[in-house]
ZATIBA-384101 format. One line per field, with one value per residue: residue number from 0; x negated, y negated, z negated of N, C-alpha, C, CB in turn; residue in one letter. Coordinates in steps of 0.1 Angstrom, whole numbers, plus 2048, in hexadecimal, padded with zeros to 3 digits. Atoms other than C-alpha are relative to their C-alpha. Glycine has a CB too. Example, Ala and Ser with C-alpha at 12.3 -4.5 7.8 and 13.67 -1.06 7.14 Angstrom:
<sites>
padren	0	1
n.c1	7F7	809
n.c2	80C	80B
n.c3	800	800
ca.c1	785	777
ca.c2	82D	80B
ca.c3	7B2	7B9
c.c1	7F7	808
c.c2	7F4	7F5
c.c3	800	7F8
cb.c1	80A	7FC
cb.c2	800	7FB
cb.c3	7F4	80E
keba	A	S
</sites>
This chain:
<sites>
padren	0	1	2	3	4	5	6	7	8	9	10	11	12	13	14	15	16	17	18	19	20	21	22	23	24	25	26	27	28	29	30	31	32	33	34	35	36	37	38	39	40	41	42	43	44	45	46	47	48	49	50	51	52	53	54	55	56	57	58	59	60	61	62	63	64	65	66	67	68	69	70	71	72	73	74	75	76	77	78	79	80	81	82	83	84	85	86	87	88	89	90	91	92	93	94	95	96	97	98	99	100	101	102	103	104	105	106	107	108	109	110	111	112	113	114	115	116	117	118	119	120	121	122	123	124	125	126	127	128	129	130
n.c1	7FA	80E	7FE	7FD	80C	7FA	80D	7FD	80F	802	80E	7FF	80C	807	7FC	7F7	7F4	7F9	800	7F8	7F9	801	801	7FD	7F9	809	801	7FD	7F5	7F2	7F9	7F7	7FA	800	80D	808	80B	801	80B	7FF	80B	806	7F9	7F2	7F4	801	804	7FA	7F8	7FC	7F2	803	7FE	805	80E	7FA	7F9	7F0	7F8	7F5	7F9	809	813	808	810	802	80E	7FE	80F	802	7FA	7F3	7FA	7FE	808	7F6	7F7	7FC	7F9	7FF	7F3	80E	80F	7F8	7FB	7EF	7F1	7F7	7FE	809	80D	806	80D	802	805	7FF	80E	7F9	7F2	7F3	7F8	803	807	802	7F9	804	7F6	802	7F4	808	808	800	800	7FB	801	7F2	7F6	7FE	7FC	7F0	7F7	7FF	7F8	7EE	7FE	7FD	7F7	7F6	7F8	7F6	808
n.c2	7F3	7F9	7F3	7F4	7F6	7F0	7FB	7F3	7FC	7F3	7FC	7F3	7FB	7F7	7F3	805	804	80E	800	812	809	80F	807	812	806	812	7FD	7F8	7F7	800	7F6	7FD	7ED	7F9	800	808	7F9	7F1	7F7	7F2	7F6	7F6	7FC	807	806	80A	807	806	809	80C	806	80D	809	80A	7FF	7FC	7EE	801	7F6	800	7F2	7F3	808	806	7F9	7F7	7F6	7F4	7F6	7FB	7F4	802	802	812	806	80E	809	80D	806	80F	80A	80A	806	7FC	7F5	806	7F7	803	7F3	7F5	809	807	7F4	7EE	7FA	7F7	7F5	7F7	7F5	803	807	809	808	80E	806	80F	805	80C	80A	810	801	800	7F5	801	7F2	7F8	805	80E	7FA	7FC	80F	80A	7FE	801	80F	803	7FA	808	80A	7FE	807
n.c3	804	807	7FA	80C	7FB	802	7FC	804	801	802	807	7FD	80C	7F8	7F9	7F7	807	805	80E	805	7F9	80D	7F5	805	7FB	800	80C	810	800	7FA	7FA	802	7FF	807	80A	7F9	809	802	801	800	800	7F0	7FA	7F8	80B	7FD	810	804	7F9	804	7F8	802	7F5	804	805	80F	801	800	7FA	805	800	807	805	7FC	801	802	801	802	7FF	7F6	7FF	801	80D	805	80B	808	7F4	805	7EF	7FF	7F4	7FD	807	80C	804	805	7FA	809	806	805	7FE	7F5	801	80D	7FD	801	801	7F6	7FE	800	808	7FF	80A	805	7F7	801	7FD	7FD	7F7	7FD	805	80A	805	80E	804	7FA	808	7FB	7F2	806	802	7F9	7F9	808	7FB	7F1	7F8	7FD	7FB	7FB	7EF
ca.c1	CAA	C94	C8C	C92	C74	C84	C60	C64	C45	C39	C1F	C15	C00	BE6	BF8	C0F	C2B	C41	C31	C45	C5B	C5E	C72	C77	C88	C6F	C5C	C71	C81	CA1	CB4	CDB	CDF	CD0	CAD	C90	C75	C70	C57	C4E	C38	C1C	C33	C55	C66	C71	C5E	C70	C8C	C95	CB4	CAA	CBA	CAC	C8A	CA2	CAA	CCC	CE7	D09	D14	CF9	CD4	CC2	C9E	C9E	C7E	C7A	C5B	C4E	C62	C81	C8E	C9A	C83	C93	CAD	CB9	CD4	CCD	CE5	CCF	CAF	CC1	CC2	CE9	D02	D22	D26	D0E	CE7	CD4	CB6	CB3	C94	C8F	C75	C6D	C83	CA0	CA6	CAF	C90	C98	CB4	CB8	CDB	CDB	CF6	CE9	CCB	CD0	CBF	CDB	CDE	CFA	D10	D0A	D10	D31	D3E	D39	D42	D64	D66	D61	D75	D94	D90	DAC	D9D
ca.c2	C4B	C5C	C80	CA0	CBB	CDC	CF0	D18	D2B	D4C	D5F	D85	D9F	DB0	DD1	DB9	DB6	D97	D85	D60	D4C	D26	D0F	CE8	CCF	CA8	CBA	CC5	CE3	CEB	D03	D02	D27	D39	D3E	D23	D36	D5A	D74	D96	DB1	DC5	DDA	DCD	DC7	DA6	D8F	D74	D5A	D37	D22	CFB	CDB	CBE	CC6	CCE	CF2	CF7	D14	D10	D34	D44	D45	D2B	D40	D61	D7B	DA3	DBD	DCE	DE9	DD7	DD0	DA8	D97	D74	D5E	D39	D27	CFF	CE3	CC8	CCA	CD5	CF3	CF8	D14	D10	D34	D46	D40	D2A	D3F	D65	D76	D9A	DB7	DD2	DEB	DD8	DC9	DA1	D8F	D6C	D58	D30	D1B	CFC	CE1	CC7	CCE	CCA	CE8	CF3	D0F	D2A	D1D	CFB	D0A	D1A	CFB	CE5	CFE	D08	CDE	CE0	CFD	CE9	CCD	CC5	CC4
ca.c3	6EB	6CE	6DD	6C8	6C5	6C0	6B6	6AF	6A0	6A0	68C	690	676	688	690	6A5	68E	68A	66B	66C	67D	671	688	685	691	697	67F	65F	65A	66A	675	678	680	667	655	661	64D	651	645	64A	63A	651	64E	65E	63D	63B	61A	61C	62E	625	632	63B	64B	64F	63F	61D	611	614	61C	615	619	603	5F7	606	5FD	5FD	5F2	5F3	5EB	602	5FB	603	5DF	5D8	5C7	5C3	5D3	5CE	5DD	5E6	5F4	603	5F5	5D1	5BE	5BA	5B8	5AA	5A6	595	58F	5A9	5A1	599	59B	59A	58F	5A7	599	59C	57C	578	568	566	571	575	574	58A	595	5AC	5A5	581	56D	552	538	53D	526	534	559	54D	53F	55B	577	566	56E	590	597	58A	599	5B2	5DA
c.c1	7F5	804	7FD	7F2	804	7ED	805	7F5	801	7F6	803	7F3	7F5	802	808	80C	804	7F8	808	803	804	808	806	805	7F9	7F7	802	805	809	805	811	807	800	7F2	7F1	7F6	806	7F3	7FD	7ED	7F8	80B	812	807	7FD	7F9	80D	809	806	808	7FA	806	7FC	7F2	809	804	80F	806	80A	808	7F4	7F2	7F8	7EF	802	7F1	803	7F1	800	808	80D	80B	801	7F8	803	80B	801	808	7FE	809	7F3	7F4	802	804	80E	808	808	807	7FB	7EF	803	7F6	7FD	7F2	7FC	7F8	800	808	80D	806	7FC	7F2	801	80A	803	813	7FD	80C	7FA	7F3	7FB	7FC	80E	7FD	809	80B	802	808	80E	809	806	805	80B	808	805	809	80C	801	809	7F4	807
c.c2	808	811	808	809	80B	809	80F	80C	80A	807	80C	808	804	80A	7FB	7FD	7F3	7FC	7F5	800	7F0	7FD	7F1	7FA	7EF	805	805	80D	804	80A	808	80F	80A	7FC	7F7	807	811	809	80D	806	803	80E	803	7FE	7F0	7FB	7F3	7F7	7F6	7F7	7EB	7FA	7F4	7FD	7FE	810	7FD	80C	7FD	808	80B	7FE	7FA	80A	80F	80A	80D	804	804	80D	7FE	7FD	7F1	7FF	7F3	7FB	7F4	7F9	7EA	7FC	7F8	7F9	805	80B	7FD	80C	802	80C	80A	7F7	7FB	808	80A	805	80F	80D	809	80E	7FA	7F6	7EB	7FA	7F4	7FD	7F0	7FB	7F1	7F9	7F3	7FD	7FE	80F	806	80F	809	7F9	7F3	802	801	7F5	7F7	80A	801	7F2	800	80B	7FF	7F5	7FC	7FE	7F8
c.c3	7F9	808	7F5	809	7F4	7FE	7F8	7FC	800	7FB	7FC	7F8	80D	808	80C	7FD	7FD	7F2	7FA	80D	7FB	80F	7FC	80D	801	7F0	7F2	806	802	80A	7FB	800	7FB	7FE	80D	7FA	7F9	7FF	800	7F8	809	803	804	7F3	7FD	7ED	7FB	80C	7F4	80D	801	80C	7FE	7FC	7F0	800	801	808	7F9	7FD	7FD	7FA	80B	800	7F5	7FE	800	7FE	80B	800	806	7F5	801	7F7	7F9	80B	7F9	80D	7FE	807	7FF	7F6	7EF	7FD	7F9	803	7F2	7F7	7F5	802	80B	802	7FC	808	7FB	7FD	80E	7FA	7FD	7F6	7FF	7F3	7FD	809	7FE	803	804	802	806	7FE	7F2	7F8	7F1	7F5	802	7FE	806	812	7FD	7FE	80E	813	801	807	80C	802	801	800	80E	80B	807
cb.c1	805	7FF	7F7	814	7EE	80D	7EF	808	7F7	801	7FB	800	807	7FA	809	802	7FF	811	7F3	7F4	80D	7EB	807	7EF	80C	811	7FF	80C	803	802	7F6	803	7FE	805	7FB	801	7FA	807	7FB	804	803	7EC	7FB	80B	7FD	810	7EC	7F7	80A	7F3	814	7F1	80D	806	7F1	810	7FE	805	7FB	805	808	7FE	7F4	802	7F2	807	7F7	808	7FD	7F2	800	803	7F9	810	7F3	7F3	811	7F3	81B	7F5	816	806	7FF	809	7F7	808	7FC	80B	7FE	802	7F3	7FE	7F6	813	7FC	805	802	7F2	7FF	806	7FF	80E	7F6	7F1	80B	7F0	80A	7F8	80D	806	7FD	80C	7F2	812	7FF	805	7FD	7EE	7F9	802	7F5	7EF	7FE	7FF	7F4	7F3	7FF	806	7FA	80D	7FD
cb.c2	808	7FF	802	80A	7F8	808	7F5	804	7FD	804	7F7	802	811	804	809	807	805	802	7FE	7EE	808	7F3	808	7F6	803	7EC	7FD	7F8	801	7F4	809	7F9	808	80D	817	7F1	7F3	807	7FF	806	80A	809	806	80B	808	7FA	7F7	7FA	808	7FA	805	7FD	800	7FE	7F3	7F7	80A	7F2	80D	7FB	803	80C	80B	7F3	7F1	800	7FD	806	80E	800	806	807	807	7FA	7FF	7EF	806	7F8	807	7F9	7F7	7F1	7EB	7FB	807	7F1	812	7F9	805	810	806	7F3	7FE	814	7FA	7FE	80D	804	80E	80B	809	7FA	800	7F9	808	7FB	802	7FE	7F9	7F5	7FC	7FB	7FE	7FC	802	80D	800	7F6	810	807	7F4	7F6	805	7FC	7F7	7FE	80A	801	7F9	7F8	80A
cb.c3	80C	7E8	80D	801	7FF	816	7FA	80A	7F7	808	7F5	810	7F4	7FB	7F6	808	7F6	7FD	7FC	7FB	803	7F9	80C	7FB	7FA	7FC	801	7F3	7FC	808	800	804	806	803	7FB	7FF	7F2	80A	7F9	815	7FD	7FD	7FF	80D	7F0	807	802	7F7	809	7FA	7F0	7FE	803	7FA	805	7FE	7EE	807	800	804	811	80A	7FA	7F8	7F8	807	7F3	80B	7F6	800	7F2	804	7F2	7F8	806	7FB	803	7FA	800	804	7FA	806	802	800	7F9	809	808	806	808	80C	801	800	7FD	803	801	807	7F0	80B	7F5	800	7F1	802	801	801	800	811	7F4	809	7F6	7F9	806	7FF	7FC	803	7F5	7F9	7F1	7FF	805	7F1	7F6	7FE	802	7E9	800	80B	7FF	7FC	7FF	7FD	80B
keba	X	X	X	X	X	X	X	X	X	X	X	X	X	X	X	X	X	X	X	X	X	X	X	X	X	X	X	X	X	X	X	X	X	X	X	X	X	X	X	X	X	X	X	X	X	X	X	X	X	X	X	X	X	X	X	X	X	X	X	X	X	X	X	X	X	X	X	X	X	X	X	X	X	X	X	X	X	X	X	X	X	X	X	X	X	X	X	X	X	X	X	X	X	X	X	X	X	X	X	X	X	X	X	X	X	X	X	X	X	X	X	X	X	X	X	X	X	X	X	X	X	X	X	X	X	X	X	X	X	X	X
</sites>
């Protein structure tokens, strides 16, 4: 019987504030419940959370890796399926200035980088095909 090693970390600024949380599963990455990698400012604003199973990125219901300033403004997002930047929706990767506006955004499928137009085409595809 191989044995499972559930390991759950914690790491704190100086003032005493939360700074990380990491938690793995035999080593990788994992966590079916929500965010396996979390970070905080010194002061309590969160920096960043990332979604992983398996020791793969992955979220199926949203951005896999999330960032913010310190101010609380989005700084980037991206959504992976195992291990693969991929959303069928909309970019996979936007990132963001700090006053708000988008600076750069990325189209993936399957990890495939495309251009908009190429995105467009090939989602259109999948959204009629029959299930």
């Amino acid at each position: 019987m191989k044995s499972v090693k559930l390991k759950y970390n914690q790491t704190y600024h100086n003032n005493g504030q939360l700074r990380s949380e990491t938690f793995r599963l035999n080593g990788k990455l994992h966590n079916p419940n929500g965010p396996v990698l979390r970070e905080w400012y010194e002061n309590g604003q969160i920096a960043y959370e990332s979604y992983w199973l398996n020791g793969k990125c992955h979220n199926e219901n949203g951005p896999a890796w999330r960032s913010w300033y310190s101010t609380g403004q989005i700084r980037s997002e991206s959504y992976w399926l195992n291990g693969n930047l991929h959303n069928e929706n909309g970019p996979a990767y936007r990132d963001w200035r700090e006053n708000g506006q988008i600076a750069s955004e990325e189209y993936h499928l399957n990890g495939e980088k495309l251009s908009k137009e190429e995105f467009e085409i090939r989602s259109a595809s999948i959204q009629l095909q029959p299930v």
